[in-house]
N, CA, C and O of each residue as an XYZ file, in Angstrom:
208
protein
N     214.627    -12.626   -203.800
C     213.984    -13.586   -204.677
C     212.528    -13.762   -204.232
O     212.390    -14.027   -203.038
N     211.374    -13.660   -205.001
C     210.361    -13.872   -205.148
C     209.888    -15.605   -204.579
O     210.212    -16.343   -205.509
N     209.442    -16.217   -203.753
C     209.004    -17.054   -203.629
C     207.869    -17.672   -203.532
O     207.728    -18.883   -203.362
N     206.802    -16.649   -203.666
C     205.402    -16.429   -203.379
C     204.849    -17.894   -203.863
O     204.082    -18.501   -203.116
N     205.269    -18.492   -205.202
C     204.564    -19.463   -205.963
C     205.192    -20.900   -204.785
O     204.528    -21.924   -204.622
N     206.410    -20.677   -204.170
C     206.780    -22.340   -204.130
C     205.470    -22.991   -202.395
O     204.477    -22.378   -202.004
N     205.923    -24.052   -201.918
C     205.286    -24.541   -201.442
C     205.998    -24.052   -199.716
O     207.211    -23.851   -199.783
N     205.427    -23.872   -198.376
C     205.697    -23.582   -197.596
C     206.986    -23.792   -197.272
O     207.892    -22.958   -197.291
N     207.077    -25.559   -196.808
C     208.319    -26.228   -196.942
C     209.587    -25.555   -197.846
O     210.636    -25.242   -197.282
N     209.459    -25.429   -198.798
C     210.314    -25.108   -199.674
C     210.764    -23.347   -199.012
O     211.760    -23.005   -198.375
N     209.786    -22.667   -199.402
C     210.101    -21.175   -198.540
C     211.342    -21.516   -197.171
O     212.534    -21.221   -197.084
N     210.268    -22.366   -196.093
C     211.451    -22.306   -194.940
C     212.950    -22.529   -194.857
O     213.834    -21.957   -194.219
N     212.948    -24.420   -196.442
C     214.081    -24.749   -196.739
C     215.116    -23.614   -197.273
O     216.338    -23.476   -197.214
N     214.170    -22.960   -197.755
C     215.235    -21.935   -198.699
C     215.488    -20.743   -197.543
O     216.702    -20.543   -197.504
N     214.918    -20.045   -196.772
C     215.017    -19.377   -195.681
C     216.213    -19.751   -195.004
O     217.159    -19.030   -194.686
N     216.008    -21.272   -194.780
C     217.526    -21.854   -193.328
C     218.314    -22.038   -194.201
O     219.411    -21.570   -193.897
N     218.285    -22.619   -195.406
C     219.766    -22.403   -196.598
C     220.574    -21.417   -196.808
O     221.742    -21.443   -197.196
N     219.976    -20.636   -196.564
C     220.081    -18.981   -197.270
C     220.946    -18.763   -195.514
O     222.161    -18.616   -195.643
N     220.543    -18.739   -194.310
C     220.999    -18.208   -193.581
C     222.353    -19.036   -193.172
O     223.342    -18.646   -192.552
N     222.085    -20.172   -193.673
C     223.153    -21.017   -192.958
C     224.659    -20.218   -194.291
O     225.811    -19.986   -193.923
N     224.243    -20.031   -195.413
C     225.041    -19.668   -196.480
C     226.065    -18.490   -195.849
O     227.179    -18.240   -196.311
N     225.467    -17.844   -194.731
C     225.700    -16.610   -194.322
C     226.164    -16.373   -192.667
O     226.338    -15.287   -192.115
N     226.319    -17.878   -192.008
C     226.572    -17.805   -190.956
C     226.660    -19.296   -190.403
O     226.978    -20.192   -191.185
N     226.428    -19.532   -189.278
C     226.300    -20.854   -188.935
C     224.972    -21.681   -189.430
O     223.794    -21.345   -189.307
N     225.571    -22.983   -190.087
C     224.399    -23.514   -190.320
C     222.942    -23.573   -189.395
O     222.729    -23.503   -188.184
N     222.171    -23.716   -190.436
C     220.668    -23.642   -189.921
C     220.290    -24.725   -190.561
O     220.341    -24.754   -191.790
N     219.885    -25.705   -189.888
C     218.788    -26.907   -191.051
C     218.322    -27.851   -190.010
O     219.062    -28.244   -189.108
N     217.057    -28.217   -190.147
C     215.851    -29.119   -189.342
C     216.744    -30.150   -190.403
O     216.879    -29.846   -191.588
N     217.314    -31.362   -189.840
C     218.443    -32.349   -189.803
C     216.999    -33.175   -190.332
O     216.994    -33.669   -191.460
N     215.742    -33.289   -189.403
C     215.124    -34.213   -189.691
C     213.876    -34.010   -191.072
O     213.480    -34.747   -191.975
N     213.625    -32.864   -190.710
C     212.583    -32.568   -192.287
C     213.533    -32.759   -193.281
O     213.154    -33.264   -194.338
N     215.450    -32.247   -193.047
C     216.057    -32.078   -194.694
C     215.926    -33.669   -195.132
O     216.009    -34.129   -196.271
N     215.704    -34.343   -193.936
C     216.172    -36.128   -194.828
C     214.185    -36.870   -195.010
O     213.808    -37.999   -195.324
N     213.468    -35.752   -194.685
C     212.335    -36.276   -194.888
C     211.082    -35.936   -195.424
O     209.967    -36.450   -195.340
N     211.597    -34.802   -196.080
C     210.793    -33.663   -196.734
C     211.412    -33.044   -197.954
O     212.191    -32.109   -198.138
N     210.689    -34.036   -198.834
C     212.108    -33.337   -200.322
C     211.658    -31.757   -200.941
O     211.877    -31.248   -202.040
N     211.039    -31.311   -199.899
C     210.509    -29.760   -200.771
C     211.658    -28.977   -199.534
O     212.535    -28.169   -199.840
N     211.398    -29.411   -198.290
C     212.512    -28.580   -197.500
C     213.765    -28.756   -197.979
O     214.431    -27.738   -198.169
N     214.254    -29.847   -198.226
C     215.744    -30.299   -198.835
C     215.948    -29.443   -200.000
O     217.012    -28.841   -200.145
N     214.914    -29.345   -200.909
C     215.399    -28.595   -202.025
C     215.428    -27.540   -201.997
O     216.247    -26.890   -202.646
N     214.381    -26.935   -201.093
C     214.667    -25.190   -201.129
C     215.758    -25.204   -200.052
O     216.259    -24.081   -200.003
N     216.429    -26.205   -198.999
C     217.573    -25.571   -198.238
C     218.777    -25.311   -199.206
O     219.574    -24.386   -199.048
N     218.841    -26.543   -200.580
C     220.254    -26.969   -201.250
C     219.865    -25.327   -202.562
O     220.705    -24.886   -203.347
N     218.801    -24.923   -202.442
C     218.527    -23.855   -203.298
C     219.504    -22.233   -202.772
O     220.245    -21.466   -203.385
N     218.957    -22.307   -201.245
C     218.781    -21.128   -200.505
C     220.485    -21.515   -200.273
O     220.911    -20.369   -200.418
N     221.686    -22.322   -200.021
C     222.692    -21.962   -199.546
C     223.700    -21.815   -200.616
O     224.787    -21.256   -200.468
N     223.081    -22.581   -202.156
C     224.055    -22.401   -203.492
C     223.643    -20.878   -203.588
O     224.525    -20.106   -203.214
N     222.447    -20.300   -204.028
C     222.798    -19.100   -204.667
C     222.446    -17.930   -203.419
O     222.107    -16.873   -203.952
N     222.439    -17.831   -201.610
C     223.148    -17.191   -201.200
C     224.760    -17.146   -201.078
O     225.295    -16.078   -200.781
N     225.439    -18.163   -201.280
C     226.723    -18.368   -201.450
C     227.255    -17.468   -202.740
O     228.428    -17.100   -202.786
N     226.472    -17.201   -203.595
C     226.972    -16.726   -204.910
C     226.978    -15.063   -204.310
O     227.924    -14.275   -204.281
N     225.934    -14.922   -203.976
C     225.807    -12.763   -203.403
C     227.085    -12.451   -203.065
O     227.364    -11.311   -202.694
């Protein structure tokens, strides 16, 4: 997936989503409850690596 356009935060969120989808969770506990661009790209990155 192309991410070039979203915002840093969001990239990483979706990065540790994506890996946690695929192994043991991965997630900064404190950016997901304080950073709604990390939260959304993590809840992005572990629904549709879960789908592959």
């Amino acid at each position: 997936m192309n991410l070039s356009g979203f915002p840093l935060p969001y990239r990483q969120g979706y990065a540790d989503g994506c890996a946690s989808a695929k192994g043991a969770e991965r997630k900064d506990a404190e950016r997901f409850g304080a950073d709604p661009n990390y939260r959304t790209g993590w809840m992005d990155g572990i629904a549709l690596c879960q789908r592959k």
